[in-house]
N, C-alpha and C positions, 0 to 999 in steps of 0.2 A: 288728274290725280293718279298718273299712272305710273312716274318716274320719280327717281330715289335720285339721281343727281344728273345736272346739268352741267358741262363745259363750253363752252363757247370764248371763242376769239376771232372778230369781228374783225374786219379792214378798218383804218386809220381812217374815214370819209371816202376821199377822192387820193390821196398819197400815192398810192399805189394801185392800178386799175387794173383788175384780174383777167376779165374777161371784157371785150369790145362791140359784143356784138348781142350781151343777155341784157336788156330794160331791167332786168330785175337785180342786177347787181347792185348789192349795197356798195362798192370799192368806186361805182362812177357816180356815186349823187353825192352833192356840195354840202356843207358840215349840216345845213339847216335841215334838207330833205333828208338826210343820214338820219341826224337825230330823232327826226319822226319816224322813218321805219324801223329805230332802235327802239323806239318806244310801241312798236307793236310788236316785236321780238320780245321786249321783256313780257306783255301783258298775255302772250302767247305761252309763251315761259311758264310764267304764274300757273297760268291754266293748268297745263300740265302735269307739274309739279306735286308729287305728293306733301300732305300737311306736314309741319315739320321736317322736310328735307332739304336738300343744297343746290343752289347755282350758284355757279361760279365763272365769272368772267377778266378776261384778260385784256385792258385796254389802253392806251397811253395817249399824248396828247400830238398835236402840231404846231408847225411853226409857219406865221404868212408875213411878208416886209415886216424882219426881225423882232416877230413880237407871238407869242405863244399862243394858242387856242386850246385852252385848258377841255381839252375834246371829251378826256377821262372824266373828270367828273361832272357836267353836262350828260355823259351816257351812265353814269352812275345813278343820277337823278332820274333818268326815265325810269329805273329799276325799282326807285324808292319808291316813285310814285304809280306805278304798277300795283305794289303792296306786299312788297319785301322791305324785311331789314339786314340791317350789313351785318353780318356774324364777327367779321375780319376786311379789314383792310392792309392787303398785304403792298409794299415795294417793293418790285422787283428791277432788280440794274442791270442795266447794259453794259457788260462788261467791253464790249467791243467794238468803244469808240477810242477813236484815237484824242489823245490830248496833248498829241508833241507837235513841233512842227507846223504845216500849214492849217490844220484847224484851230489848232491854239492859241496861233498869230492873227487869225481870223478872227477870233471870237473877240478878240482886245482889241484890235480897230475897229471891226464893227459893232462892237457893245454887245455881242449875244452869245448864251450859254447852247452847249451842244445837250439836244435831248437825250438822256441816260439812263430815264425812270419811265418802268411802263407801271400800271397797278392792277393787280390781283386781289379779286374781290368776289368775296364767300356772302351769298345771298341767304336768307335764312324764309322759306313761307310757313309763316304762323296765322292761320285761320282762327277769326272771332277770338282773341287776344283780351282777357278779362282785365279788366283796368285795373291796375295797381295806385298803390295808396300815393306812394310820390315817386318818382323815380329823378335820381341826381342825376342833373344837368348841369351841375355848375363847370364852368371854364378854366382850365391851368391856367392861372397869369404866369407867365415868365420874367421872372422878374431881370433886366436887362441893364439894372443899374452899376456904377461902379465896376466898368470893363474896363481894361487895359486893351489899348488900340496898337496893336505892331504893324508901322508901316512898314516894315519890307520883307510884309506876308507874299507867298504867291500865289497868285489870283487862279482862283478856280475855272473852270470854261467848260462843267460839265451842270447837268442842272441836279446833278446828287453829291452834295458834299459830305466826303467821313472823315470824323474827326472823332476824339473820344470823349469819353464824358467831362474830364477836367477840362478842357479846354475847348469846348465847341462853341460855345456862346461868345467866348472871346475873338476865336477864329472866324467866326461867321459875321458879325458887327465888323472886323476888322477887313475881310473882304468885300464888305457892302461900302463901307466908307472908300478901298481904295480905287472900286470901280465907277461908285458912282457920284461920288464928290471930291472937290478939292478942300477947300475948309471949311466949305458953307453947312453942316449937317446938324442935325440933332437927334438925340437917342433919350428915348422913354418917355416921356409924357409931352402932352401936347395941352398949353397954355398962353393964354393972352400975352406974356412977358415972355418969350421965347421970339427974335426975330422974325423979319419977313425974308421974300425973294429963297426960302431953303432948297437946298440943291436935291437934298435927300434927309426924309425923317423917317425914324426908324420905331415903329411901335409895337409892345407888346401885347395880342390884343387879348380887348374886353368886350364886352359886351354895351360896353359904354361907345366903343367906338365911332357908330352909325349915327349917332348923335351927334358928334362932333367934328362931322363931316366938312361943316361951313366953317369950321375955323381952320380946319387942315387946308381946306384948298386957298383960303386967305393967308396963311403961311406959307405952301409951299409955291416957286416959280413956276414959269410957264418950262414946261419937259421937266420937272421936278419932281424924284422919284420916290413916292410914299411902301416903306416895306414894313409891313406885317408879318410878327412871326406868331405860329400860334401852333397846334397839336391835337390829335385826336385823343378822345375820353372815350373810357369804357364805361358802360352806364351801368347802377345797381343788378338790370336784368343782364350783365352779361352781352349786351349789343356795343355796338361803335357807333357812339354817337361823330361821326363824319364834322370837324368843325372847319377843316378847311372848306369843305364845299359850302357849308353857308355860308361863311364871312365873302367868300365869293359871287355867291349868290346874290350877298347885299348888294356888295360893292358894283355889282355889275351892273343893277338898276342904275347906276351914276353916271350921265354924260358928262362928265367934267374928268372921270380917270379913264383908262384901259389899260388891260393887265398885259403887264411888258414880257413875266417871266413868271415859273412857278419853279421852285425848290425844294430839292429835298434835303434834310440836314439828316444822315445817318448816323447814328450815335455807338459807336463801338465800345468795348471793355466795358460795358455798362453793368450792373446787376444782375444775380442770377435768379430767376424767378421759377421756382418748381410746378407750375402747371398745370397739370394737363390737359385742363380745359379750356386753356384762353394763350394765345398768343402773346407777347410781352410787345406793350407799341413802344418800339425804339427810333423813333424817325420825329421832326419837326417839321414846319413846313413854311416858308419863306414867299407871299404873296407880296411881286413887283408890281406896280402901279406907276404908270405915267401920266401927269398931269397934262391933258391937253389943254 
């Protein structure tokens, strides 16, 4: 309890390896051993930290045989579970990917998005936290119905799509359909009278979701891509309650999916919200799923 704020920005696992010759290098242990001495970094963190003050860390995810390792929020979660809460969950982009040329020719043959979003995340240590009476948890449903599909949108190939607020939900069902089905898809609910063998379903989620796991996978095909869209809430006390990182969480206990890709939908010309105590969450987030 001696520090007023913390920064930290950690090595991507193994991506990049700093040093060759320290044991102690977190940049050369493999995502599992990472995340365990991240999770004594955070509990050390904790420690530290005076009550009521900030960490904040800087992290993004990885990519292994074309399929993402949601690395970010896996080392968010050692944070949370340390005994911090998330003040902010900020995006931050990479502006300094290329998307012409041979990575954007790449990304369409090979079916993968170039990573572009790393996240910036404001820890908050609140010691002996008196229970409050209820605090709202309830989930944005996005409502996804009634979309106009423009086939001859161009296909995104980065994993942060901006679009503005009139048209992002259209734009984003519209590049999920044109990457990853032909006509086999469905968007918004998922029911018994809805075909089999689907190529790609598109759900808005609930909290219902997890439950209805076994009909989804008896819908969709084998390599059959389940996309979830869903978004972070601010809770009565002013914290982020994180919902992508559960709905991940859930989903991850499932041998029957693995997550292909994670998205960011950036929402521009949105609303002006005066402040100054809380950030405005303008971002969605788009969880790919492949059916193995």
């Amino acid at each position: 309890e001696s520090v007023d704020l913390i920064c930290a920005h950690p090595p991507y696992s193994d991506i990049i390896n700093y040093t060759h010759d320290n044991p102690s290098d977190l940049s050369n242990y493999k995502v599992d051993r990472f995340l365990e001495e991240m999770g004594k970094v955070a509990e050390e963190s904790y420690r530290v930290l005076k009550n009521k003050k900030y960490c904040s860390i800087l992290i993004g995810d990885m990519r292994k045989n074309k399929n993402v390792i949601p690395l970010g929020f896996r080392t968010i979660e050692k944070y949370i579970k340390a005994g911090f809460q998330i003040e902010e969950l900020i995006i931050k982009r990479q502006h300094n990917c290329k998307t012409t040329g041979f990575w954007y020719t790449n990304s369409i043959k090979y079916n993968f998005l170039l990573l572009a979003h790393e996240y910036l995340v404001v820890f908050k240590k609140i010691k002996n936290i008196k229970k409050q009476s209820k605090i709202n948890k309830k989930i944005n449903f996005i409502n996804i119905s009634n979309i106009k599909i423009d086939k001859n949108i161009k296909l995104e190939s980065k994993t942060v799509w901006i679009f503005n607020q009139e048209n992002w939900l259209n734009n984003t069902i519209s590049n999920l359909i044109k990457r990853y089905s032909s006509k086999n898809y469905h968007i918004d609910s998922i029911g018994k009278n809805i075909k089999n063998n689907l190529e790609l379903l598109i759900l808005s989620y609930n909290e219902e979701l997890v439950n209805k796991i076994d009909l989804i996978k008896y819908k969709l095909g084998k390599d059959g891509i389940l996309a979830v869209i869903c978004e972070d809430i601010r809770l009565d006390n002013n914290r982020i309650f994180p919902t992508a990182i559960e709905v991940e969480k859930e989903l991850d206990k499932l041998d029957e999916f693995s997550i292909k890709e994670l998205i960011v939908v950036s929402i521009e010309n949105g609303e002006i919200i005066n402040d100054i105590n809380n950030l405005r969450i303008s971002h969605k987030y788009i969880l790919l799923y492949k059916r193995n």
